[in-house]
PyMOL commands that place a pseudoatom at each C-alpha (Angstrom):
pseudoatom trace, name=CA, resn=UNK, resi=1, chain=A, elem=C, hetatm=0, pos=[82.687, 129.878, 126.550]
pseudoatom trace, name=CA, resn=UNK, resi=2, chain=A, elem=C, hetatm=0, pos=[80.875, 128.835, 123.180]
pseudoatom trace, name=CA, resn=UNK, resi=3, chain=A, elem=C, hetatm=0, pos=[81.277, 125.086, 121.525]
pseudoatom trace, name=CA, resn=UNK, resi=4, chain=A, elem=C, hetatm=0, pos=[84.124, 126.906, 118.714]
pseudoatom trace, name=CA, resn=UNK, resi=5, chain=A, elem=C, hetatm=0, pos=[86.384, 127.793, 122.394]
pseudoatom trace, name=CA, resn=UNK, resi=6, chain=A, elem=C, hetatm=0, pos=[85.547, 124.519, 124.327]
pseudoatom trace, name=CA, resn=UNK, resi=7, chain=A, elem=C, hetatm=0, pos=[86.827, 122.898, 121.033]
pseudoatom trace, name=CA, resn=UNK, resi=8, chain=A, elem=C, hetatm=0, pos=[89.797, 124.318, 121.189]
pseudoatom trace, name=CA, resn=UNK, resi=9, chain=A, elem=C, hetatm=0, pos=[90.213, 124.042, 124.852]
pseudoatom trace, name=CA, resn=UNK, resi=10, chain=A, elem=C, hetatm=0, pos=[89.884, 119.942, 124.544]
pseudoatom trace, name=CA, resn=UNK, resi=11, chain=A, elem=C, hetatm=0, pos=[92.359, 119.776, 121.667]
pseudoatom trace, name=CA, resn=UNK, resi=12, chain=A, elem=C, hetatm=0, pos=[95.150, 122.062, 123.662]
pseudoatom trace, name=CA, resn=UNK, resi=13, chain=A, elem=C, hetatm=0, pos=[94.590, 119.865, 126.401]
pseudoatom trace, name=CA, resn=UNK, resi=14, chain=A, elem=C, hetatm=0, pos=[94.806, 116.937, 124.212]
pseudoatom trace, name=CA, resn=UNK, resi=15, chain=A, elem=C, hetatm=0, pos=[98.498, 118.578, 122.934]
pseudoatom trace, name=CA, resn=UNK, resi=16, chain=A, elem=C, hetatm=0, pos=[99.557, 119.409, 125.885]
pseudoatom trace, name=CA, resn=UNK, resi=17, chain=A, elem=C, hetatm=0, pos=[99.832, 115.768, 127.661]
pseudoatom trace, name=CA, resn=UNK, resi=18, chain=A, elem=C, hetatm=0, pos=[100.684, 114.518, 123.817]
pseudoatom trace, name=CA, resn=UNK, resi=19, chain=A, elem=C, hetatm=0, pos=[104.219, 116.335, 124.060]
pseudoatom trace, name=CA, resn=UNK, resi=20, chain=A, elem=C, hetatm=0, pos=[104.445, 115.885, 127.221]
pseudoatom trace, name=CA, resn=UNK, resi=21, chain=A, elem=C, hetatm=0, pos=[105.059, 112.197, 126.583]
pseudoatom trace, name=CA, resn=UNK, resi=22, chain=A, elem=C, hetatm=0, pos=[107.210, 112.786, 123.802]
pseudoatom trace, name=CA, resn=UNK, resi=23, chain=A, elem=C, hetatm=0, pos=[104.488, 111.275, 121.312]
pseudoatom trace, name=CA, resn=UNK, resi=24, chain=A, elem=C, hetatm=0, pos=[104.067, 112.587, 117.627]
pseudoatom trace, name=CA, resn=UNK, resi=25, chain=A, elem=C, hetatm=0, pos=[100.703, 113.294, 116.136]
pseudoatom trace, name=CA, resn=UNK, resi=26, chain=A, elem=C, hetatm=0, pos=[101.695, 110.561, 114.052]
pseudoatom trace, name=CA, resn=UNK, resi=27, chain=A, elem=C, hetatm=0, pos=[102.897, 108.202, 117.133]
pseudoatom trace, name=CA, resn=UNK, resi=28, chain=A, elem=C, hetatm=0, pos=[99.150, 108.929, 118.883]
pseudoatom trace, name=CA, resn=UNK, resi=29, chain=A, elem=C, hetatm=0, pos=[97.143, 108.324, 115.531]
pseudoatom trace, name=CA, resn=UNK, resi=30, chain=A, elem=C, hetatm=0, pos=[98.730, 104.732, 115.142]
pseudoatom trace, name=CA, resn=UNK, resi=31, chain=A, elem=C, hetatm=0, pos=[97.554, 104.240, 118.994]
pseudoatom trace, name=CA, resn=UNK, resi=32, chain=A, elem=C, hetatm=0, pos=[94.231, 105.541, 118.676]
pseudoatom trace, name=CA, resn=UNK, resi=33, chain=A, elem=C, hetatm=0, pos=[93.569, 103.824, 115.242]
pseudoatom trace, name=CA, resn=UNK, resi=34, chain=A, elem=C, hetatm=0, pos=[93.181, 107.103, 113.456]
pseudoatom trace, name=CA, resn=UNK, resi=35, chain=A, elem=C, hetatm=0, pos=[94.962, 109.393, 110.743]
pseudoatom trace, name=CA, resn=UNK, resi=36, chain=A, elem=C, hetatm=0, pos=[97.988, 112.321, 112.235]
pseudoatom trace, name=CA, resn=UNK, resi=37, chain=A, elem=C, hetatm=0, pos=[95.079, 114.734, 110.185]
pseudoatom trace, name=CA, resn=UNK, resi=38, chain=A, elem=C, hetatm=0, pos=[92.422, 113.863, 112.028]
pseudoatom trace, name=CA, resn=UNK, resi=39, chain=A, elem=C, hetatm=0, pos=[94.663, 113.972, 115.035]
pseudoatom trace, name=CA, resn=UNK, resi=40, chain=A, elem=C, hetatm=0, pos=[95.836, 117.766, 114.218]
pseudoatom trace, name=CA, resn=UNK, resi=41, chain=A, elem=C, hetatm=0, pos=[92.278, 118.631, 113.663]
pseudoatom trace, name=CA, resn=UNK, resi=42, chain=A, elem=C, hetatm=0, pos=[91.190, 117.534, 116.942]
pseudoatom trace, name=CA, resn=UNK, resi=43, chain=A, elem=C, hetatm=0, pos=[94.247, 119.537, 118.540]
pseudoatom trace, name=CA, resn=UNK, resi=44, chain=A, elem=C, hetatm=0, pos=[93.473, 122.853, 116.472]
pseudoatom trace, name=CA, resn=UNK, resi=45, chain=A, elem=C, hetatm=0, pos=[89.471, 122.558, 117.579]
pseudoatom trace, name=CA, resn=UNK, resi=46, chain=A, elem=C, hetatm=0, pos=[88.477, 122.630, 113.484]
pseudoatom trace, name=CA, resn=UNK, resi=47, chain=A, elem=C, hetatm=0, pos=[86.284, 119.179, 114.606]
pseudoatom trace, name=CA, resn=UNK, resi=48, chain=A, elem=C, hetatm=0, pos=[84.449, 117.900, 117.412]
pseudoatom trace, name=CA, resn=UNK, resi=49, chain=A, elem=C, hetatm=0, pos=[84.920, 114.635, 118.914]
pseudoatom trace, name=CA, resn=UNK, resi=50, chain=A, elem=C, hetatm=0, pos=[82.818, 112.020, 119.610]
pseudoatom trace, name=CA, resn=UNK, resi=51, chain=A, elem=C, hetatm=0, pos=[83.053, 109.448, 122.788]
pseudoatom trace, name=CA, resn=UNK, resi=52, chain=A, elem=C, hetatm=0, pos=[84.351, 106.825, 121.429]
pseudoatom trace, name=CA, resn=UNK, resi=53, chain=A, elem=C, hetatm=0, pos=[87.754, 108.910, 120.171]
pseudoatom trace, name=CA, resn=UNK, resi=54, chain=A, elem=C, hetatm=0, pos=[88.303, 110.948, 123.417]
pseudoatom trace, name=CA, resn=UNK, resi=55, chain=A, elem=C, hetatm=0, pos=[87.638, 108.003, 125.100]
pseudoatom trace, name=CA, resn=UNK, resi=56, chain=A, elem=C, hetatm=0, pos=[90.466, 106.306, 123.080]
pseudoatom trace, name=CA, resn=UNK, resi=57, chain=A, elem=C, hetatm=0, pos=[92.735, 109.200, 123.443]
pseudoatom trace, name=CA, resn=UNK, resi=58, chain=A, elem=C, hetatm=0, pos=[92.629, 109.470, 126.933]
pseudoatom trace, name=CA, resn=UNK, resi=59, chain=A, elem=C, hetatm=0, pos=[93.306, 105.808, 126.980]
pseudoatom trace, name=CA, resn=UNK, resi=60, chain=A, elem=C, hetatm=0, pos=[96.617, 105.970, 124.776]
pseudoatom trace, name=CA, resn=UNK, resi=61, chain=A, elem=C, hetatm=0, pos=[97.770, 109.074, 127.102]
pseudoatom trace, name=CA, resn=UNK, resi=62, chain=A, elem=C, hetatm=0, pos=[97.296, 107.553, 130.117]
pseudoatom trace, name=CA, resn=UNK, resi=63, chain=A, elem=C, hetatm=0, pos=[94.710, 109.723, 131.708]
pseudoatom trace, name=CA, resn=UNK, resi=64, chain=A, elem=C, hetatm=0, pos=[90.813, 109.886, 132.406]
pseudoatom trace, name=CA, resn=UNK, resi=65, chain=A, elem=C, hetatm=0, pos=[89.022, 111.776, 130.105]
pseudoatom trace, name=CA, resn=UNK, resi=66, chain=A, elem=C, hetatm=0, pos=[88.376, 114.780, 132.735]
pseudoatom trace, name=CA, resn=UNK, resi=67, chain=A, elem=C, hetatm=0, pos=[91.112, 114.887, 132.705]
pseudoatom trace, name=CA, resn=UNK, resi=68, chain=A, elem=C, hetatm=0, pos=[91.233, 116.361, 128.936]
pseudoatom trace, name=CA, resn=UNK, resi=69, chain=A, elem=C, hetatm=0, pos=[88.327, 118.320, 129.899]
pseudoatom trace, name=CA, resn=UNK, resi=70, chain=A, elem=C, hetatm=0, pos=[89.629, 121.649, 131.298]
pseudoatom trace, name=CA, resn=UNK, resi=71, chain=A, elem=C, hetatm=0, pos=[86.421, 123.965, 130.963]
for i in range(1, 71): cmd.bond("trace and resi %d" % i, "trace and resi %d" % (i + 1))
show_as sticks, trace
zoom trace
């Protein structure tokens, strides 16, 4: 799996426990502190993300980060 695939891994995963919970893009930007763009990018795998954001993401859905980790 190269960085492009584990990118888009994380942000599916991200997605997936997003609407499970019923939460916008929108909704999980305002919790996070960051912009529904930025949000979408991370879900599509165009950008990376640092520890600081998954670690705030995971925080706002409830789960560990390994959780968002699925490769």
């Amino acid at each position: 799996m190269d960085i492009d695939q584990k990118r888009q891994a994380l942000g599916s995963a991200i997605r997936e426990k997003r609407e499970t919970q019923g939460l916008s893009q929108n909704r999980l930007a305002l919790m996070v502190g960051s912009s529904k763009s930025h949000i979408w990018r991370i879900e599509t795998g165009r950008v990376g993300v640092g520890i600081d954001d998954l670690a705030r993401i995971a925080d706002a859905l409830g789960v560990q980060v390994r959780d968002l980790l699925t490769f």
